[in-house]
C-alpha positions in Angstrom: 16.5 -10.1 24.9 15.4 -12.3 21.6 11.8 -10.7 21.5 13.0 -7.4 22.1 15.4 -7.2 18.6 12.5 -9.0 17.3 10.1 -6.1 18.4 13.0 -3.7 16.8 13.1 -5.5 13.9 9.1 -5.3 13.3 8.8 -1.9 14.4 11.9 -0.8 11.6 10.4 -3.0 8.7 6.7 -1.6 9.2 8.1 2.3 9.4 10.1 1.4 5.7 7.2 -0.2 4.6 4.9 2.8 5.0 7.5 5.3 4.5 7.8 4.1 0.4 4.3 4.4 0.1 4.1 8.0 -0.3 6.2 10.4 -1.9 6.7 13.5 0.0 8.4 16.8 -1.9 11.3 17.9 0.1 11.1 21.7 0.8 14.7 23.3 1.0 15.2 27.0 2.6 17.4 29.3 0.8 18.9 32.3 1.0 20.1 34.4 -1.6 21.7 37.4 -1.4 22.1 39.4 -4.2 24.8 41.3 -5.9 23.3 44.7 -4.4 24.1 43.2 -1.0 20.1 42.5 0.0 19.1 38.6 1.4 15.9 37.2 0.5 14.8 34.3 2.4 12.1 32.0 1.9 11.7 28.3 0.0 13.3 27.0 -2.9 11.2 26.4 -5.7 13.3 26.0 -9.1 16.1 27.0 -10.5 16.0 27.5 -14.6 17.8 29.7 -17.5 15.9 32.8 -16.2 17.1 32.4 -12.3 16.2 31.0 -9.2 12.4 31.4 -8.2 12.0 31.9 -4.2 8.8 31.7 -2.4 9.1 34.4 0.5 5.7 34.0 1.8 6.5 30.6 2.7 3.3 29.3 2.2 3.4 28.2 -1.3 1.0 30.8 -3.0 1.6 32.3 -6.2 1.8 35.8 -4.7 5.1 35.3 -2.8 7.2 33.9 -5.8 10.0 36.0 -6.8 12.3 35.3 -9.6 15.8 36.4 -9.1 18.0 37.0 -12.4 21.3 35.0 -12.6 23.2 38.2 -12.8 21.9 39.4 -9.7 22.7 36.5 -7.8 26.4 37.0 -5.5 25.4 33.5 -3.4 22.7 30.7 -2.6 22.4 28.7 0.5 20.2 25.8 0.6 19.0 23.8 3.4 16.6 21.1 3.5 14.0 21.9 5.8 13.8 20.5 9.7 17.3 19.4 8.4 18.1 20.6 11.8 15.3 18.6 14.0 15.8 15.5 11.3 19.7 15.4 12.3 19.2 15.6 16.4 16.7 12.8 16.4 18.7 10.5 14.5 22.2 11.5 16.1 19.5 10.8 19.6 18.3 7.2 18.5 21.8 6.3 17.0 23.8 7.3 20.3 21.3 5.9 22.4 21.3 2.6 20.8 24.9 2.3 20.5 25.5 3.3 24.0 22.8 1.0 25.4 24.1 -1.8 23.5 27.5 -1.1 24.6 26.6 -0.8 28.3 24.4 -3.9 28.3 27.7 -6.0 26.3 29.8 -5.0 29.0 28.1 -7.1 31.7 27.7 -6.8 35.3 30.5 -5.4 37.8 32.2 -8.2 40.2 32.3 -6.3 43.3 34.2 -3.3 44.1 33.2 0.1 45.9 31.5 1.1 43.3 29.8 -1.7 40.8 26.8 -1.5 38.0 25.2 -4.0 36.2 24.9 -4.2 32.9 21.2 -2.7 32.8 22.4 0.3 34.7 25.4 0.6 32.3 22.6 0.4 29.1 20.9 3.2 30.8 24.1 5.2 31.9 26.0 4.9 28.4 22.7 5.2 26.4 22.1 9.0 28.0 25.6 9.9 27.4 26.2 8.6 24.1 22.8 10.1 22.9 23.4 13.6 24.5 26.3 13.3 22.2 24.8 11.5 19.6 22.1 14.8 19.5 24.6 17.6 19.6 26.7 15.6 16.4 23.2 15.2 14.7 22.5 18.8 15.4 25.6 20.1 14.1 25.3 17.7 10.9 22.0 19.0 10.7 22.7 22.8 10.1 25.0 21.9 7.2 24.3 24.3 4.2 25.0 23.7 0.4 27.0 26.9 -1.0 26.4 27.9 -4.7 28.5 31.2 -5.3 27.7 32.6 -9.0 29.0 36.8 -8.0 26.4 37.7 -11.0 28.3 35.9 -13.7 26.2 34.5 -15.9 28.8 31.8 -16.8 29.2 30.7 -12.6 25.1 30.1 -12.9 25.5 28.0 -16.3 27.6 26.0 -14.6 26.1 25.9 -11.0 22.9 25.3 -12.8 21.9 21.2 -13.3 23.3 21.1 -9.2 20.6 23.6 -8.3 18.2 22.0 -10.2 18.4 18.5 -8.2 16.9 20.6 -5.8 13.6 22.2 -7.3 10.6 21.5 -5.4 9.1 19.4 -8.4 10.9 17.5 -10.8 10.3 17.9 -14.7 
């Protein structure tokens, strides 16, 4: 039981380690939909006095930028991206690992008509704490960060240094 927290331990420190290394830009999806009552969907890429610039091809090109004027802006909805995916693993690994320790802390059954050890109660509690664990994540994971601005100028002034944390490169 000692080597295996040890292996958890290494395994934990080595993924930090490499994980500060590199920088990776985190990519949020938005939708805006506009005062006229039309969405347009694609990736954030900055927010400054002029609007909010939107990539709809979604591949990063200077082709599918479109800049959207603060007045015709009714709401923004950002989302990081894999947000979803990101929030079922971790909810997964958490509720596995919390049910498995739980089971396996519990110990072994003294008799009965129907008894478990505490290896079979790892297993058991691990699966149904990380089914649960997965759905939380998942629901945690589609979480969306509302700007409403309704084409004032003011709303946008004020919305503004928020919507900024999330441009896809930093000034």
């Amino acid at each position: 039981m000692r080597k295996f927290f040890l292996l958890l331990i290494l395994i934990f420190s080595i993924s930090f380690t490499y994980g500060q290394e590199q920088e990776k830009l985190k990519t949020y999806k938005v939708m805006v939909k506009k005062m006229d009552g039309t969405r347009v969907r694609g990736y954030f890429i900055k927010a400054d006095n002029n609007g909010v610039t939107v990539d709809v091809s979604k591949r990063f090109e200077e082709d599918g930028l479109v800049v959207i004027a603060a007045e015709d802006i009714a709401k923004i909805k950002l989302r990081r991206k894999a947000s979803i995916t990101r929030g079922a693993l971790t909810g997964l690994a958490i509720g596995t690992a919390v049910g498995g320790l739980a089971g396996y802390a519990a110990g072994d059954d003294s008799g009965g008509f129907v008894s478990f050890s505490k290896e079979e109660k790892a297993v058991i509690l691990g699966t149904v704490f990380g089914f649960f664990g997965t759905v939380i994540g998942t629901v945690i994971g589609t979480s969306r960060k509302k700007f409403y601005i309704y084409g004032s100028n003011d709303n946008y002034r004020k919305e503004l240094p928020i919507l900024q944390q999330y441009n896809l490169l930093q000034d």
